[in-house]
C-alpha positions as a LaTeX table, in Angstrom:
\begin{tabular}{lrrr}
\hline
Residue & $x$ (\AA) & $y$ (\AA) & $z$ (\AA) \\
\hline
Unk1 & $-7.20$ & 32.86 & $-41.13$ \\
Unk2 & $-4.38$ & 34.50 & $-43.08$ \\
Unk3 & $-4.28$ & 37.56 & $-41.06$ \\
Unk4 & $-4.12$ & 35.81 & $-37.92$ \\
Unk5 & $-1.79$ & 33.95 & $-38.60$ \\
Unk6 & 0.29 & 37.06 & $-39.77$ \\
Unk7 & $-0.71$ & 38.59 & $-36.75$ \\
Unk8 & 0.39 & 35.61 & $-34.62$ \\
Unk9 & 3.82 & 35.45 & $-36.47$ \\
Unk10 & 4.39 & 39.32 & $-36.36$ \\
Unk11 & 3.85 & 39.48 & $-32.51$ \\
Unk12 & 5.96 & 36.21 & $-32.45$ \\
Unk13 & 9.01 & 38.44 & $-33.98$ \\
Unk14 & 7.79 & 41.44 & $-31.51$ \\
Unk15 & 8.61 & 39.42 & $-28.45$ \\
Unk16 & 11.37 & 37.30 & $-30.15$ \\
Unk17 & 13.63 & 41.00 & $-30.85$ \\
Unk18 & 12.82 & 42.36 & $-27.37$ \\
Unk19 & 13.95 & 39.19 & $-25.55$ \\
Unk20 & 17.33 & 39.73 & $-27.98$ \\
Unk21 & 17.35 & 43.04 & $-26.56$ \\
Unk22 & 16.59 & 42.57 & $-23.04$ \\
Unk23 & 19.84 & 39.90 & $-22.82$ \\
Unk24 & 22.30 & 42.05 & $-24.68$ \\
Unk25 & 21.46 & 44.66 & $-23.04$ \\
Unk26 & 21.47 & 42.46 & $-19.46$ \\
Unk27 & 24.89 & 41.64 & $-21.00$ \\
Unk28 & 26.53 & 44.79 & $-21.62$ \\
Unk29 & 25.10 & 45.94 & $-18.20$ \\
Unk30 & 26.82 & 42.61 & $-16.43$ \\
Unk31 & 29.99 & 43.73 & $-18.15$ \\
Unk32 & 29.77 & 47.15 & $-17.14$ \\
Unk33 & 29.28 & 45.98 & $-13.25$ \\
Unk34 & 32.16 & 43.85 & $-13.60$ \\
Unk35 & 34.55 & 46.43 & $-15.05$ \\
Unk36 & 33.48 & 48.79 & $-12.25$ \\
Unk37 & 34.44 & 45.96 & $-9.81$ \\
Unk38 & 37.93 & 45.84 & $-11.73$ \\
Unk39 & 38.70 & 49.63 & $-11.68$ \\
Unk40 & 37.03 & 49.70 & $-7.88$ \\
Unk41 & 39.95 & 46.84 & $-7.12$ \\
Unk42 & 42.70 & 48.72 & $-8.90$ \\
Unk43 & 42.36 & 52.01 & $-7.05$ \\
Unk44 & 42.27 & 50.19 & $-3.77$ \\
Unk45 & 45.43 & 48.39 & $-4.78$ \\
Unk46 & 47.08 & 51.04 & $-5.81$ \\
Unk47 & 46.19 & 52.93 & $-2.59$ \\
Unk48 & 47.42 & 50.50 & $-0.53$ \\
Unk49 & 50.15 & 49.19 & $-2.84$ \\
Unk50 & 53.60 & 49.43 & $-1.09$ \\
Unk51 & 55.89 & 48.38 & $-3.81$ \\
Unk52 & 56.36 & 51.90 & $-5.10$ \\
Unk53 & 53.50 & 52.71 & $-7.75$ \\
Unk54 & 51.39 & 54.96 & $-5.19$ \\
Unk55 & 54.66 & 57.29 & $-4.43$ \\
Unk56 & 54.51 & 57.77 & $-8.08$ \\
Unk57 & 51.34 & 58.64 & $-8.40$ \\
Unk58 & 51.71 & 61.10 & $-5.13$ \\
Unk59 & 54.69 & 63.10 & $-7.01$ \\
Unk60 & 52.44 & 63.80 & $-9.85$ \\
Unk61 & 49.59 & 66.09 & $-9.68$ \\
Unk62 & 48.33 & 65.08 & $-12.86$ \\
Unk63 & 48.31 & 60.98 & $-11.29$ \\
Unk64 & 47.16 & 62.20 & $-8.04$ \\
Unk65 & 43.39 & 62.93 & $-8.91$ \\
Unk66 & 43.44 & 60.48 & $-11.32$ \\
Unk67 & 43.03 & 57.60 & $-9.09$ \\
Unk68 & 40.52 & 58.79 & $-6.85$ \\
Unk69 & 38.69 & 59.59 & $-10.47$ \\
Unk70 & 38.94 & 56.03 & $-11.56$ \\
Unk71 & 37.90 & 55.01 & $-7.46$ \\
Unk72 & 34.77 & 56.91 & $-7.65$ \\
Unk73 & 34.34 & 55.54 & $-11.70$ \\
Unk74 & 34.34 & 52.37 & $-10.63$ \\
Unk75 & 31.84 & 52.51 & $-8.13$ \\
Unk76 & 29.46 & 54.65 & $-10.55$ \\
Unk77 & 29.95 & 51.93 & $-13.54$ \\
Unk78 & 29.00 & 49.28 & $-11.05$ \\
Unk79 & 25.78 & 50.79 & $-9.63$ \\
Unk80 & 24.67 & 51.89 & $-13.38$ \\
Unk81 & 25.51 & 47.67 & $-14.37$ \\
Unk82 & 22.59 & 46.76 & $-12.02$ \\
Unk83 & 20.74 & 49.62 & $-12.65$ \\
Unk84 & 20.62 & 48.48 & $-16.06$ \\
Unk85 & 20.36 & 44.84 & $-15.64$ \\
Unk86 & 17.18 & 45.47 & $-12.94$ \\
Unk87 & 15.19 & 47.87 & $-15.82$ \\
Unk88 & 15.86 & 45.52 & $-18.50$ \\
Unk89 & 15.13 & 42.40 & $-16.11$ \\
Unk90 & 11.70 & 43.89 & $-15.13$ \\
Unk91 & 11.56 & 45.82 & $-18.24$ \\
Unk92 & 10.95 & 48.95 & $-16.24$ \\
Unk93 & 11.11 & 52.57 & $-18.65$ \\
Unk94 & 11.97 & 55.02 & $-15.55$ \\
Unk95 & 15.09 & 52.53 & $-14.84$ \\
Unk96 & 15.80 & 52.57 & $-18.12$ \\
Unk97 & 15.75 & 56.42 & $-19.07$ \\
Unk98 & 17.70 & 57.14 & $-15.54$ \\
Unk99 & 19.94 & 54.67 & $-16.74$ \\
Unk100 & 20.89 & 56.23 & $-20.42$ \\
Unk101 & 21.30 & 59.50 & $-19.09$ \\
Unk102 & 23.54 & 58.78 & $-16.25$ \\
Unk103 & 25.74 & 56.87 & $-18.60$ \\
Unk104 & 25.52 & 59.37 & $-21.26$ \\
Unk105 & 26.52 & 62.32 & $-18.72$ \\
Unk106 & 29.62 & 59.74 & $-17.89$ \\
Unk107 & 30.46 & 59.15 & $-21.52$ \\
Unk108 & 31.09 & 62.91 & $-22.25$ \\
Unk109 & 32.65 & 63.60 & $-19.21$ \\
Unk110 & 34.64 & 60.80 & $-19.86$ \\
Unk111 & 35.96 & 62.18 & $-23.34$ \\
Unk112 & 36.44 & 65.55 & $-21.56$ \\
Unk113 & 38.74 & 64.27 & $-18.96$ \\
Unk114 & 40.55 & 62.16 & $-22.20$ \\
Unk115 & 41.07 & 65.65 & $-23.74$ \\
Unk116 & 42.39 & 66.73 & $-20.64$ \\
Unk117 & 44.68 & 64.16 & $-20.34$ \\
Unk118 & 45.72 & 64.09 & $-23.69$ \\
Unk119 & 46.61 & 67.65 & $-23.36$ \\
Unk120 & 48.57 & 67.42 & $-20.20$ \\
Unk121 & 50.58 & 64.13 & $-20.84$ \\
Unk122 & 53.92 & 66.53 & $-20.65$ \\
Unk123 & 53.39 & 65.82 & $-16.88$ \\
Unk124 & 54.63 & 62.37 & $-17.57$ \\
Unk125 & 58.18 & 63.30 & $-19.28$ \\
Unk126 & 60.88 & 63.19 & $-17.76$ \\
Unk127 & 61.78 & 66.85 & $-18.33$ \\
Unk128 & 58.74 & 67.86 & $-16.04$ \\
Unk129 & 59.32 & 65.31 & $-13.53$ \\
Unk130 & 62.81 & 66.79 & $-13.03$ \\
Unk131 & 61.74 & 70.30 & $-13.26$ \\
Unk132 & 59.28 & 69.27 & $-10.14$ \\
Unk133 & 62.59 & 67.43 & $-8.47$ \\
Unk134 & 64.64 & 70.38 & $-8.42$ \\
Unk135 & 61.96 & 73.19 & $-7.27$ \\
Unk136 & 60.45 & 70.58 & $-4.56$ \\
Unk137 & 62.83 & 68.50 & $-3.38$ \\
Unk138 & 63.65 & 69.69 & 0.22 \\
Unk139 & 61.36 & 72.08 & 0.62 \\
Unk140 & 58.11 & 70.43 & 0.74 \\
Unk141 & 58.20 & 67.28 & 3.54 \\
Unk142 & 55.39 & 65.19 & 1.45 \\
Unk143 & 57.32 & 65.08 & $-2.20$ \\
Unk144 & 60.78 & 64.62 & $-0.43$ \\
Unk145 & 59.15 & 61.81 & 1.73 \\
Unk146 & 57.76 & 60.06 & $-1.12$ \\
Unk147 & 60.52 & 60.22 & $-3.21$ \\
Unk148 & 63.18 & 59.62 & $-0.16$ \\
Unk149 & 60.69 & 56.02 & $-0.25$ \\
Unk150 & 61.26 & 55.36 & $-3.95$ \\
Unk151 & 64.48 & 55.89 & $-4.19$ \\
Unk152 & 65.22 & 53.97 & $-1.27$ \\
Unk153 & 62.47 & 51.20 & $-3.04$ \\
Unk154 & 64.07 & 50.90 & $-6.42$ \\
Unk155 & 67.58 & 51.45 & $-5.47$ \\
Unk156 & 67.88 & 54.83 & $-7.84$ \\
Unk157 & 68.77 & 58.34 & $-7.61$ \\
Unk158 & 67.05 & 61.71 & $-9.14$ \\
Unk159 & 64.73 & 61.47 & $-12.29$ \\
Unk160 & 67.26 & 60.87 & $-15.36$ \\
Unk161 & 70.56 & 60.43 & $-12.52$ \\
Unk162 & 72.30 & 61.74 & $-9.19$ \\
Unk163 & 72.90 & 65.01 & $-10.20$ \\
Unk164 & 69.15 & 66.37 & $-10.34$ \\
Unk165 & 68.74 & 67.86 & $-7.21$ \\
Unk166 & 69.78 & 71.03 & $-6.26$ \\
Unk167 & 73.17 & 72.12 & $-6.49$ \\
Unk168 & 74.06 & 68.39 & $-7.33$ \\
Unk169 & 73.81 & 67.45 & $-3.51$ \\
Unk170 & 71.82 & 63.75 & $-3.09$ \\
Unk171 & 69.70 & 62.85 & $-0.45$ \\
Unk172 & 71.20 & 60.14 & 1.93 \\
Unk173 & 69.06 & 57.86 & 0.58 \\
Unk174 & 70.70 & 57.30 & $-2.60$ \\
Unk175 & 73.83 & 56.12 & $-0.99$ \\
Unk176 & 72.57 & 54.11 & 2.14 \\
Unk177 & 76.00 & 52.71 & 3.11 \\
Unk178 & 77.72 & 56.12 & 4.11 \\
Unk179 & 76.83 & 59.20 & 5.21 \\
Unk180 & 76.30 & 62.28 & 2.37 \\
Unk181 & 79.51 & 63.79 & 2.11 \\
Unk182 & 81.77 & 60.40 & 2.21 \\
Unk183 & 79.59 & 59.00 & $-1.19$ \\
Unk184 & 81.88 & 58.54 & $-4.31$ \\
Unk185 & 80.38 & 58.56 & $-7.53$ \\
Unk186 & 80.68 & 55.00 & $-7.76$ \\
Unk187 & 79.13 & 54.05 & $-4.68$ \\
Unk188 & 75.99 & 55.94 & $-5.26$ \\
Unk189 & 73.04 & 54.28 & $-6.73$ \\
Unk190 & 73.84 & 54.97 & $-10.56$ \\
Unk191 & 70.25 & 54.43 & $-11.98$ \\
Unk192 & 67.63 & 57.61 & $-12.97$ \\
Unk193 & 64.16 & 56.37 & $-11.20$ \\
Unk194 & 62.13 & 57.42 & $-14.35$ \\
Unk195 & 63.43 & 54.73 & $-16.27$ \\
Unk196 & 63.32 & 52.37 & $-13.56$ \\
Unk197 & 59.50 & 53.12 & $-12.66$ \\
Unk198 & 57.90 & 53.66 & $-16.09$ \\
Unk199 & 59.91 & 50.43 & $-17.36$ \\
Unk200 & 58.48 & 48.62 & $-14.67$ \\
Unk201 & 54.92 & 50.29 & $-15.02$ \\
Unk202 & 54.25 & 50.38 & $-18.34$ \\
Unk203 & 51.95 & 47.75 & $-18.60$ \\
Unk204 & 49.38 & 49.15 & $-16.05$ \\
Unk205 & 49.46 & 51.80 & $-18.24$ \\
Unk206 & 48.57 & 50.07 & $-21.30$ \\
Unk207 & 46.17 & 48.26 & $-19.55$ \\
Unk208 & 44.47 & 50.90 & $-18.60$ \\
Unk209 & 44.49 & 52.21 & $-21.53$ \\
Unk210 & 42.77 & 49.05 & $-23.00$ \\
Unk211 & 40.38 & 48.93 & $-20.18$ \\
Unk212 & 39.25 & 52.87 & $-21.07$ \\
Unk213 & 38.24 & 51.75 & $-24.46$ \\
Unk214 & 36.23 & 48.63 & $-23.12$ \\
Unk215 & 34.19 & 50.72 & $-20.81$ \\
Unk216 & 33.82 & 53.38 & $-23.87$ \\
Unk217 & 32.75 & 50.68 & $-26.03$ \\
Unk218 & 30.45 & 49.25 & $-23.46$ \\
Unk219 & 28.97 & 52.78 & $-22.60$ \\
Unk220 & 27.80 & 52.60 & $-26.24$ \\
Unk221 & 26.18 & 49.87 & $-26.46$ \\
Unk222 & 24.54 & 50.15 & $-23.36$ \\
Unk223 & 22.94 & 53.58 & $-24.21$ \\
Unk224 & 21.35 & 52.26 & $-27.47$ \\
Unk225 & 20.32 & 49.30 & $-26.32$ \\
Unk226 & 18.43 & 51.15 & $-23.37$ \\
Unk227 & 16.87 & 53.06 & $-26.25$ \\
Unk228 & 15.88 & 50.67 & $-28.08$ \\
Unk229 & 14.62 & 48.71 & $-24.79$ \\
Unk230 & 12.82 & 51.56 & $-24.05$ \\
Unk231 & 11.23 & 52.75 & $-27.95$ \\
Unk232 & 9.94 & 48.95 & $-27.85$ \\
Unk233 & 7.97 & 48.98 & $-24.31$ \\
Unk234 & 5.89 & 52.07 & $-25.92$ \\
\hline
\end{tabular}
């Protein structure tokens, strides 16, 4: 009578921890689906955005890719979510195992492209944005275009000020009222577009950063709860 009852109580315990598993890990999957939704939105938005933060991202090489990485991240993250969620609904082991490595292969390719990024940020200085101003500028018809649009967007002239660009000769576009050679000092648009952008940006880029550390977070937990999903369907 004693052992059955232990018996009854341990396999009580048994089923009670893998339903605790089963919805956390249903959880952290749903979250994961949802944050791929978020970074899937973003990207569009920012592709179609026409207030100014895609020609930023076109000038930069390092921005470029960056957004088609986080386009194509967000889709992966949200097909993993219901991968997850449908092997730990049906409690299914292949699901599960194609599930932890997939996210696993993501997590360390995530901290690679982190290094990478890390490593680079000097593409986001001013200094190098200039550099790329002065070398660029007028000779290839993409970067002038896109910076002809945000300067004509923001109402500002070079990277740090007007005298950037080759030779010290502005673009048109950074005094719209008169023609190049009849633009006085004063009448030109006084402001350095770094400053104006990345002022005006800076929060995406904090939320992003925020949003990088979710998803890491989330990756985490995910993995060993598939684990441990999958070590207690044995």
């Amino acid at each position: 009578m004693g052992q059955g009852e232990a018996s009854a109580r341990g396999t009580t315990m048994t089923g009670d921890c893998l339903n605790c598993i089963k919805y956390l890990m249903l959880l952290f999957n749903s979250i994961m689906a949802v944050v791929g939704v978020l970074f899937l939105a973003a990207s569009v938005w920012v592709l179609l955005d026409t207030s100014g933060l895609k020609h930023v991202i076109m000038i930069n090489p390092l921005l470029n890719p960056t957004i088609y990485g986080f386009l194509i991240l967000g889709g992966v993250l949200f097909l993993l979510g219901i991968v997850g969620c449908t092997g730990a609904a049906r409690e299914n082991k292949f699901l599960l195992m194609v599930s932890f490595s997939i996210v696993l292969l993501i997590f360390v390719l995530e901290l690679i492209c982190a290094i990478l990024l890390y490593k680079n940020l000097g593409k986001l200085y001013k200094d190098y944005f200039a550099k790329e101003l002065k070398e660029n500028y007028g000779e290839n018809l993409l970067f002038s275009n896109e910076w002809d649009d945000i300067m004509r967007d923001f109402k500002c002239c070079g990277v740090t000020q007007y005298k950037d660009f080759k030779e010290e000769v502005w673009p048109p576009v950074c005094c719209p009222n008169k023609i190049n050679k009849n633009c006085t000092d004063e009448e030109i648009f006084q402001k350095g577009c770094y400053d104006v952008l990345f002022h005006r940006y800076d929060k995406y880029i904090y939320s992003i950063a925020g949003f990088s550390v979710i998803i890491l977070c989330t990756e985490i937990f995910a993995m060993f709860l598939s684990l441990m999903l999958y070590q207690s369907l044995q």
